[in-house]
N, C-alpha and C positions, 0 to 999 in steps of 0.2 A: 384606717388600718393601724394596729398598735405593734411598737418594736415586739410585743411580744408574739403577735400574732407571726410578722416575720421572720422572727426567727422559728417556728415552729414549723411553718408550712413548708412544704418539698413542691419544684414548681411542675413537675411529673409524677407519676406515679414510680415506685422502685427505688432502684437503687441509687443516692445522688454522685454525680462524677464532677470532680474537680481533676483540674489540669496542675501539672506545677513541671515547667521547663517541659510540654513537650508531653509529658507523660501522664495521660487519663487514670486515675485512680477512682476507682468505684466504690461507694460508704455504703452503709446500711446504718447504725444507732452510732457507732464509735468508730473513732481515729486514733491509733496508737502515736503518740508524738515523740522520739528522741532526740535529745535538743544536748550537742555535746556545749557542756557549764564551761566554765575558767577552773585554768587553774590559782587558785587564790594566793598572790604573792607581791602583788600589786593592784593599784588605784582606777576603779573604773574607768574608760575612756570610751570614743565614740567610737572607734570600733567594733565595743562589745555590744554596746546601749543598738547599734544597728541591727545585730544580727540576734540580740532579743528581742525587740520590738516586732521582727519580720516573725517572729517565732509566736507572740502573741496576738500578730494577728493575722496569722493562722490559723493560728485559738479561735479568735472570733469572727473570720469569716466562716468556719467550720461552722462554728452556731448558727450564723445565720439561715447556713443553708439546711439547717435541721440535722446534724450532725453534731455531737459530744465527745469531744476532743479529749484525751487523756495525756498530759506531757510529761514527760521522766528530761527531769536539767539534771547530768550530774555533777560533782563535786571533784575536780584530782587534785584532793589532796595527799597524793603519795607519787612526787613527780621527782624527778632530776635539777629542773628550774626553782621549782621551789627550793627544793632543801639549800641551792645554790645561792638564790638569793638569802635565805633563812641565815647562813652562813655572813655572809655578808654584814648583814644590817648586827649578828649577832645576838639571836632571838633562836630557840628550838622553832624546827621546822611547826611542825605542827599548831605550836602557838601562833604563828607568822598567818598561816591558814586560817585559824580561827578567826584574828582581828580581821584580814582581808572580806573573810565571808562574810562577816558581818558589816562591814560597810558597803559591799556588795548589793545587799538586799534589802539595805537603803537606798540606798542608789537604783534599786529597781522597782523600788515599791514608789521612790519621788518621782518615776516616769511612768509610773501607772503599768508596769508589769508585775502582775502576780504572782503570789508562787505558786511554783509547779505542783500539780500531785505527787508525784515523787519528786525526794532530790537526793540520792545514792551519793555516799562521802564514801573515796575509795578506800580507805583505811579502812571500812566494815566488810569489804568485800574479797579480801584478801585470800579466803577460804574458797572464795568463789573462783579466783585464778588458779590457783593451786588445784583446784577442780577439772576445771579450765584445760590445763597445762596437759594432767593425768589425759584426757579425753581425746586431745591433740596427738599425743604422743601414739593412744592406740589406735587413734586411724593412721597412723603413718605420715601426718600432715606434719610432724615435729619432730625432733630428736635432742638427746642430753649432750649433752658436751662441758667440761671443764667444770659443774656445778652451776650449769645455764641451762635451760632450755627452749629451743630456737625454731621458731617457726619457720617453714618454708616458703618463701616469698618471692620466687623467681616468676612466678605466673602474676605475680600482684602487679608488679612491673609492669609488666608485658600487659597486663590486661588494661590497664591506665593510657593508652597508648602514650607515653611518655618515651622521649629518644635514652639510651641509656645513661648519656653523659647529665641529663639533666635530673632523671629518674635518682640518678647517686646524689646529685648535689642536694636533692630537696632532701635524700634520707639522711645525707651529715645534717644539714642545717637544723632539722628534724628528733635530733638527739638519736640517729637509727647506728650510728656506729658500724659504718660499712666495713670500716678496716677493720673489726674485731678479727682475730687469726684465729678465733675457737670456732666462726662461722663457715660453712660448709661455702656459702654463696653470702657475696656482700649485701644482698637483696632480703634473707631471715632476718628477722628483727624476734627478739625475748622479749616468748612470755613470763619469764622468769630471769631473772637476774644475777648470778652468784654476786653475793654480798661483797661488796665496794669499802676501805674506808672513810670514813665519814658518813656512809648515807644509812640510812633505815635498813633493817633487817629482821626478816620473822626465819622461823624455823619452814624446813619445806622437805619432801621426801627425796630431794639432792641437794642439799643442804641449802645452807642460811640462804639468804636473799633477799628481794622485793620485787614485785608485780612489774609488769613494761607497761607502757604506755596506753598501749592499745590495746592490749588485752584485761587493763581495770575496764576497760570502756565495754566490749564485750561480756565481761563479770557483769557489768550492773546493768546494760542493757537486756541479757539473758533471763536477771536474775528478776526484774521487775516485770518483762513481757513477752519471757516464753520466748520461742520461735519468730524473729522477723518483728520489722513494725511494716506500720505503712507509710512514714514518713520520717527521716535522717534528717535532722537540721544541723547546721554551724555554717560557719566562715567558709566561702571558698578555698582561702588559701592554708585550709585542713584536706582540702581533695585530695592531695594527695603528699605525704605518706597518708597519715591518720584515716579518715573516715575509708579509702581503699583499702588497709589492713584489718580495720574492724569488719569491714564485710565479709574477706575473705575468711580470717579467722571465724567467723559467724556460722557460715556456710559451709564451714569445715566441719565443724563442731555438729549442726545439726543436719545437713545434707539438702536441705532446703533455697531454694535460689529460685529470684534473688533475697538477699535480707533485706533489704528497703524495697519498699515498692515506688519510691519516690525519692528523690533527693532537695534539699532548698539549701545549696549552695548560695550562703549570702555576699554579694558582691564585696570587696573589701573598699573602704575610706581611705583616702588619700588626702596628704595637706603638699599642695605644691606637687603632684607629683610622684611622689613619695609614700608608699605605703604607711600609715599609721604605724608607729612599732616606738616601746621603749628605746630601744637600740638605737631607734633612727633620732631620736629627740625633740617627737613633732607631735607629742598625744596632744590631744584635745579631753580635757578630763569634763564628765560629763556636771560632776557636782559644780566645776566652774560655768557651763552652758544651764543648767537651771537657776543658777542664782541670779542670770537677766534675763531668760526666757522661761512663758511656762511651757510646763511637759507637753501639754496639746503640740505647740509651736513646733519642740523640740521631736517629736513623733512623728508630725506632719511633713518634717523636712526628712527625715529618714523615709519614710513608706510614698512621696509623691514620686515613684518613680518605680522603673522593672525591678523587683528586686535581686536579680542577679548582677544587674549592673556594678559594674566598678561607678563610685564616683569622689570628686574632691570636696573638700570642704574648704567653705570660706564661710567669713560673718554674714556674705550677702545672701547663701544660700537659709541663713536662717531670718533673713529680712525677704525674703519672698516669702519663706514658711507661712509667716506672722500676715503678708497680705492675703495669701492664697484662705487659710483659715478664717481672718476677719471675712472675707467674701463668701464662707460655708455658714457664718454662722448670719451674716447679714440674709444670706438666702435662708435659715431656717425661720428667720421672724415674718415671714411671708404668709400670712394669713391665707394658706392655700391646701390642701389635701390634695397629696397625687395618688393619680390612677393607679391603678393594677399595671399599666403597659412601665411603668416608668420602676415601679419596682422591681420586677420580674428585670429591665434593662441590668439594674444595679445588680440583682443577684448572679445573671449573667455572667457580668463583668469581671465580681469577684470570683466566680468559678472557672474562670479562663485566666489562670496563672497568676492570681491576687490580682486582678487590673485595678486595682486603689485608686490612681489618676486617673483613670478614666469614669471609675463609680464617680468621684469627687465632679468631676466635668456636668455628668447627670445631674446631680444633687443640687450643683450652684445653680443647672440653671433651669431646672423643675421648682426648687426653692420648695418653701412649706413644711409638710410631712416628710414628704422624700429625703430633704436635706437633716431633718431633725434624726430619721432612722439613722441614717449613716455616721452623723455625726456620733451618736451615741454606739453604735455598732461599732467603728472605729476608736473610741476612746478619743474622741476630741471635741469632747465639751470645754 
């Protein structure tokens, strides 16, 4: 049997169903993928390089299972953070974005992630919030105030099941500006912004301004695939405000629910403890992690595991990575061809929530063919 033949074949007839957290999702030829990007204002780290990886292989267990995956990564490059750091270092925003994106996609290309079929830069989609905003307003889901306009978010809250006291702190930390006193409820978050000194501003049918946060996201997830996907990727600790208000707004907007038909909340990295974060002063930058490991290694230590899990990082977890792989690839030089039963196990696996460590378990110890598909399916030649 050839990788190609595997990934072509469906191991039923119909439609194929993959699981992700719980929730059965049914394919026919395509899978819509929204994979929320960086915003470009700093130096790759493993927390990013995690929650792309999960994203691409997603990408390619969708192949396998005879599914053709379509992924939209976008770009915010019209952010608050940014222009802040931009400010900073003393660069225009936008330039600041450019250099980041590009060593970005360096950085993703030396771990063997792709690019996307789309990649929406929210500065082009500008036109699309302002659209957006207009559409918002006539369903009643929004209103104008002060030269802002404010989404209504008290149900966002509330639907998150988050306690209120906690609900606020994630929407400060969040850039959600609960104390603004133009808001009706601290829970709306703008989709428009009246224009700030110092930050970006375009013209807008209530005046000057720039785009929120969440509804660039909206803009270009609408704008590339229509109503809904079937699958919402990013970082856990985007659950909420962010990927909550992009639905809500979503589903405002087109009346369709829900807008994901899935979510791949990816577990956040930790060193010590300690969530990953500039702020905290614990990155792990991933161009430092491949200049002594390679990308296989560095992949294999991200995806051996749920991928919702929280987990830490240490050098040892990339020193098992490096045993666990040598022992995939020692089991591919196995002069063996597996069966049908051992495949079908593998494709299983990966259709029941990415089981990666568990496909990987089959593989090492089927050995041969078995181990040769997955190893190339998975990107860990």
């Amino acid at each position: 049997m050839t990788f190609e033949s595997m990934t072509r074949r469906r191991p039923v007839p119909g439609a194929t169903a993959v699981t992700l957290g719980g929730t059965p999702v049914r394919l026919l030829d395509r899978a819509r993928i929204y994979a929320c990007g960086i915003t470009p204002y700093d130096v790759t780290h493993l927390g990013h390089a995690s929650t792309f990886v999960w994203v691409d292989t997603l990408r390619r267990v969708l192949r396998v299972l005879g599914v053709e995956p379509v992924v939209c990564r976008n770009v915010t490059d019209v952010d608050d953070v940014l222009v802040d750091a931009a400010r900073q270092s003393g660069s225009p925003y936008d330039q600041l974005a450019a250099f980041q994106q590009f060593h970005f996609e360096g950085d993703m290309a030396a771990l063997g992630v792709p690019a996307p079929d789309f990649e929406p830069r929210a500065h082009s989609y500008v036109d699309a919030v302002l659209r957006l905003a207009a559409a918002l307003l006539d369903a009643g889901a929004a209103y104008r105030r002060g030269g802002s306009v404010y989404f209504r978010g008290r149900a966002v809250a509330e639907r998150a099941g988050l306690g209120e006291a906690e609900a606020l702190r994630l929407a400060a930390e969040y850039g959600g500006r609960p104390e603004d006193p133009d808001k009706e409820d601290p829970f709306d978050v703008a989709v428009w912004q009246a224009a700030e000194p110092g930050y970006p501003a375009w013209d807008s049918p209530w005046g000057t301004g720039r785009p929120g946060w969440h509804a660039e996201c909206v803009a270009m997830s609408e704008s590339v695939f229509g109503v809904g996907v079937d699958v919402h990727a990013g970082g856990a600790d985007l659950r909420f405000p962010h990927h909550a208000y992009h639905a809500a707004m979503a589903e405002a907007l087109s009346g369709v629910t829900p807008y994901a038909r899935a979510w791949l909340h990816v577990g956040t990295v930790a060193v010590d403890g300690a969530k990953m974060a500039k702020s905290a002063g614990n990155l792990v930058l991933l161009e430092e992690l491949l200049a002594n490991h390679t990308a296989s290694v560095v992949r294999l230590a991200i995806i051996d595991r749920p991928w919702a899990q929280a987990w830490d990082y240490a050098p040892s977890v990339l020193d098992a990575a490096g045993t666990r792989l040598e022992a995939l690839h020692r089991a591919a030089g196995r002069p063996i061809e597996a069966g049908e039963p051992a495949i079908e196990r593998m494709r299983a696996l990966l259709a029941d929530d990415l089981g990666t460590s568990a496909a990987l378990d089959v593989a090492i110890e089927e050995g041969g063919s078995a181990a040769r598909l997955l190893t190339a399916s998975l990107g860990l030649s």
